[in-house]
Each structure stands twice: as structure tokens, then as C-alpha cells.
Short mmCIF file of the C-alpha atoms (twelve columns), coordinates in Angstrom:
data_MODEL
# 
_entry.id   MODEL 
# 
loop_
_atom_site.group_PDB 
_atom_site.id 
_atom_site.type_symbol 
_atom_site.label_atom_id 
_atom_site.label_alt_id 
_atom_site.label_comp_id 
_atom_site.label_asym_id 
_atom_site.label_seq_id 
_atom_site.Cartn_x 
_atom_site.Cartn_y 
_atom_site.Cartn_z 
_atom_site.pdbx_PDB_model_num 
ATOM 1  C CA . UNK A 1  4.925   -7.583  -10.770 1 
ATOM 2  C CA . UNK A 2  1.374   -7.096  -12.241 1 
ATOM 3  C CA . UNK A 3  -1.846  -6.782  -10.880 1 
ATOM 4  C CA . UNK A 4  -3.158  -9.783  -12.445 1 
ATOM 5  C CA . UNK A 5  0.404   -11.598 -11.752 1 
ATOM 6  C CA . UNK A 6  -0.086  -10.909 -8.350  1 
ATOM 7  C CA . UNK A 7  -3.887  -12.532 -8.437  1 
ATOM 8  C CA . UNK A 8  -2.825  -15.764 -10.213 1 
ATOM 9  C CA . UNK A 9  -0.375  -16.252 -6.989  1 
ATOM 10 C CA . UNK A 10 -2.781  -15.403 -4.841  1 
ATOM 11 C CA . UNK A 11 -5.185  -17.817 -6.227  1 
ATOM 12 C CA . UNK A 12 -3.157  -20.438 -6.374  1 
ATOM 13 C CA . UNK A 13 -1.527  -20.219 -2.863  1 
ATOM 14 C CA . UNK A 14 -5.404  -19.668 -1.671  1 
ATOM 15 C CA . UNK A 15 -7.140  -22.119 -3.676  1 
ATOM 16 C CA . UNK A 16 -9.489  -23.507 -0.937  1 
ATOM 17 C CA . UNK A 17 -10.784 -19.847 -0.020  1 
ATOM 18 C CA . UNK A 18 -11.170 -18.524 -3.490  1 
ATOM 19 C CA . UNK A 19 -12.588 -21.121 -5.380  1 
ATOM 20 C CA . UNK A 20 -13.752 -20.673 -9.157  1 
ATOM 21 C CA . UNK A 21 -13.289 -17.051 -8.008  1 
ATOM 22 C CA . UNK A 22 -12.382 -15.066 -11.318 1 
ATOM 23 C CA . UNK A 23 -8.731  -13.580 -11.249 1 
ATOM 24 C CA . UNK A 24 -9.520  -10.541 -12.874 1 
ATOM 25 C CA . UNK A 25 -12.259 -9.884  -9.806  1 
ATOM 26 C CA . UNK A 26 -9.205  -10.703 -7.204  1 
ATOM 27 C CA . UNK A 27 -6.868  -8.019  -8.950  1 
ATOM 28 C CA . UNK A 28 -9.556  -5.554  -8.666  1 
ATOM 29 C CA . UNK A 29 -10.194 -5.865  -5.265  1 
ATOM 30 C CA . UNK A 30 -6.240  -6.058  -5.058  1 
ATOM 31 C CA . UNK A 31 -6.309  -2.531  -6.723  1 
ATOM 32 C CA . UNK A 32 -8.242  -1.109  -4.514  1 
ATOM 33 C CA . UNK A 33 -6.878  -2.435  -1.050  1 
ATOM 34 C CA . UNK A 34 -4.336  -0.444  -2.291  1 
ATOM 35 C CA . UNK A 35 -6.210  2.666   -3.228  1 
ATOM 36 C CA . UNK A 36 -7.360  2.883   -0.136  1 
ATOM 37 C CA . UNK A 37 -4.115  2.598   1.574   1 
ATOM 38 C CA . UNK A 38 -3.101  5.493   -0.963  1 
ATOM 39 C CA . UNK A 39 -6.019  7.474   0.545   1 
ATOM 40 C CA . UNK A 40 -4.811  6.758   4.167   1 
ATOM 41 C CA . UNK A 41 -1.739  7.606   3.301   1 
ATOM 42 C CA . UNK A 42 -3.110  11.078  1.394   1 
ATOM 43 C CA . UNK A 43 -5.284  11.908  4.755   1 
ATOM 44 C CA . UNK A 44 -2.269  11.390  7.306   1 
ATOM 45 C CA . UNK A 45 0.233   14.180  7.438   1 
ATOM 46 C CA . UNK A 46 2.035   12.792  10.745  1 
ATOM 47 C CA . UNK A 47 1.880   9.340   12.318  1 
ATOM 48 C CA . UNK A 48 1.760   5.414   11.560  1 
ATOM 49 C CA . UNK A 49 -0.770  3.582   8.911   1 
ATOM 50 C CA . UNK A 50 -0.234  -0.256  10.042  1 
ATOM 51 C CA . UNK A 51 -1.441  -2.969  7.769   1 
ATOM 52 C CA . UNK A 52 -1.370  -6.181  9.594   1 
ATOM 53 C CA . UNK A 53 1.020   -8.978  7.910   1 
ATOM 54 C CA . UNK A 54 2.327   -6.249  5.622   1 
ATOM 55 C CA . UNK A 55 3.978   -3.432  7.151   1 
ATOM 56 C CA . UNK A 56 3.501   -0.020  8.542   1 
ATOM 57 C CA . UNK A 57 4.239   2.978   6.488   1 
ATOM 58 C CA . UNK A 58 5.781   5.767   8.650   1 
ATOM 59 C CA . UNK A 59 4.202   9.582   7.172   1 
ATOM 60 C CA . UNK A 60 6.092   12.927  8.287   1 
ATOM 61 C CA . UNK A 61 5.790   16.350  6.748   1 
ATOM 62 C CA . UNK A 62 9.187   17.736  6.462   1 
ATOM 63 C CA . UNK A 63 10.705  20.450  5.900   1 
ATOM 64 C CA . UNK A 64 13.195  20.883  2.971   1 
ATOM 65 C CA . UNK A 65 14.375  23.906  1.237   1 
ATOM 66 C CA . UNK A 66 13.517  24.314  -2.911  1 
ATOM 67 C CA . UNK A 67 14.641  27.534  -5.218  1 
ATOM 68 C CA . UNK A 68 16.113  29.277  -1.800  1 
ATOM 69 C CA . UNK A 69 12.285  29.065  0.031   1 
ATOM 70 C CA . UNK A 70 11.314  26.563  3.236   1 
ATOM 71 C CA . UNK A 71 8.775   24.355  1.724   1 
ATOM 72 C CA . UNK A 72 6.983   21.699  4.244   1 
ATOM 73 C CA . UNK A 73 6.826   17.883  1.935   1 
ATOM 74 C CA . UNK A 74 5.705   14.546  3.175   1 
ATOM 75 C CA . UNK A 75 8.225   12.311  3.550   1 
ATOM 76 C CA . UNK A 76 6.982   8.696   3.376   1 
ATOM 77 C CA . UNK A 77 8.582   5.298   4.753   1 
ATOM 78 C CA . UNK A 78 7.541   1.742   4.483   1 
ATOM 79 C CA . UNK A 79 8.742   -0.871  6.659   1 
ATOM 80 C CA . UNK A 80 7.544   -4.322  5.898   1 
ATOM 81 C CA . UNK A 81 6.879   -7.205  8.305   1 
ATOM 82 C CA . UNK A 82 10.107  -9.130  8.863   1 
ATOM 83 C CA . UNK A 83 9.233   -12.941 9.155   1 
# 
């Protein structure tokens, strides 16, 4: 799904909130709600990042082994919110 797929439905489904509100401006600030979950997720080498009425994504650093050397990667799960 696009960005700007993604804004039309939430537009539509939020009519009453958003207005006249341009959908261009509501996949922008889509965009970066999820930039700044990146950057959460980028800061966090070990715990929980819980978004309320999305999910939590679960971060570990793990280590694996690559060209015969330990090497310590972050490992990164999402659960979503089961309704």
C-alpha cells in the first residue's frame, strides 16, 4: 500500500476529524510517524517500543556468526495488536 493510499483511507474513515484537510499533508505526517518510529527503533539496542493500537516491536542485538567471526546484529520483531 502507498503512502497516499493509506491517507485517502484514512480520510475517509476520519472524515469528521480531518475535514478539507489535504491528503498529501496526512501522508506526510504519516511518513514521518513512521520515521520516528524508525529512529526509536535505531536508538534501542534491547527492549520494547509500544505504539498504542498498533503493536509493539520487540529489538534484541544478537549474536550470529558471518565469514567464520561472532558478529553482534539487531534482530527486530513486530507484533501487532490482535483485535
Amino acid at each position: 500500500m502507498k503512502l497516499i493510499e493509506l491517507a485517502q483511507k484514512i480520510k475517509k474513515e476520519n472524515e469528521e476529524q480531518l475535514g478539507k484537510m489535504n491528503e498529501k499533508i496526512i501522508a506526510i505526517i504519516i511518513r514521518e510517524a513512521f520515521e520516528q518510529i524508525n529512529i526509536e527503533i535505531k536508538k534501542t539496542d534491547d527492549g520494547r517500543i509500544n505504539i498504542p493500537r498498533l503493536g509493539k516491536f520487540i529489538v534484541r542485538m544478537i549474536e550470529k556468526e558471518e565469514e567464520g567471526k561472532s558478529v553482534m546484529i539487531k534482530r527486530i520483531i513486530f507484533k501487532p495488536i490482535m483485535d
